[in-house]
N, C-alpha and C positions, 0 to 999 in steps of 0.2 A: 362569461362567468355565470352560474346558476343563476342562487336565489340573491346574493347579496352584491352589489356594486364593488370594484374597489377601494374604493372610499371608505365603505363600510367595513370590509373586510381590513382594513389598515388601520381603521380604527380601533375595532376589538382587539387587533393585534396588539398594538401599542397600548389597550387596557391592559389585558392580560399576561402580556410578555415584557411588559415597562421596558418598552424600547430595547430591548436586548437580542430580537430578533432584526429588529429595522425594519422599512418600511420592503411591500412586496410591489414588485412591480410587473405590468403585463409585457410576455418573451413576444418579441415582434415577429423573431424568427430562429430558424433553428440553426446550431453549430453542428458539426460533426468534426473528429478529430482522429483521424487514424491509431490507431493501437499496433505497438509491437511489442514483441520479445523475443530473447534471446536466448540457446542454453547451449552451451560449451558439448561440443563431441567428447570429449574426457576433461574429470576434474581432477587429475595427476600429472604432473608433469617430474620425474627425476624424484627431487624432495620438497615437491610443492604441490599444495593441495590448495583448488579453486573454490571457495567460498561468499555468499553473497551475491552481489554484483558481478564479480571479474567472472561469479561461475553460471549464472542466469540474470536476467535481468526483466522485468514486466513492466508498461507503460505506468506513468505513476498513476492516470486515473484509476486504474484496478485495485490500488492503495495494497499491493504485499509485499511489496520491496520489503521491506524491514522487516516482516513476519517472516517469510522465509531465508532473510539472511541468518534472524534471531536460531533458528528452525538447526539451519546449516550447520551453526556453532555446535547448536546442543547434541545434534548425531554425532559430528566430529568428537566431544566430549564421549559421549557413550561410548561408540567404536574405540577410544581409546584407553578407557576404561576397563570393559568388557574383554579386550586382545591384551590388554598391560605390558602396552609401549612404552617403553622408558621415558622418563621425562628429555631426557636430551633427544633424543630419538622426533621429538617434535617440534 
């Protein structure tokens, strides 16, 4: 650690962050954690259309699961929008 001990540092913390951070502790050692993903050869199938997860998927440390499933939906809306597919149609 630089200039200030952990002690110190854990201390200010807990001044400044009234314990809502907790306390910081020294990494002994490092993790590593393999990363995958996934993304479908076609997202059609007949009358089924691959969305989200079932259509790609990314390791959750990358944190976009959700963003691109959110993503998926709102193209799907557009495209459907834009070509005015019938609602039963979908």
């Amino acid at each position: 650690m630089s200039r200030a001990s952990l002690g110190h540092l854990n201390y200010f913390s807990s001044i400044y962050h009234q314990h809502v951070v907790g306390n910081i502790f020294k990494i002994n050692s490092c993790q590593k954690f393999p990363l995958s993903a996934h993304i479908n050869d076609t997202f059609i199938n007949k009358r089924l259309i691959f969305v989200g997860d079932s259509a790609h998927s990314i390791h959750p440390i990358a944190g976009q699961g959700w963003n691109l499933g959110v993503n998926d939906v709102k193209n799907l809306y557009e495209i459907s929008k834009n070509n005015k597919i019938p609602k039963k149609e979908i």
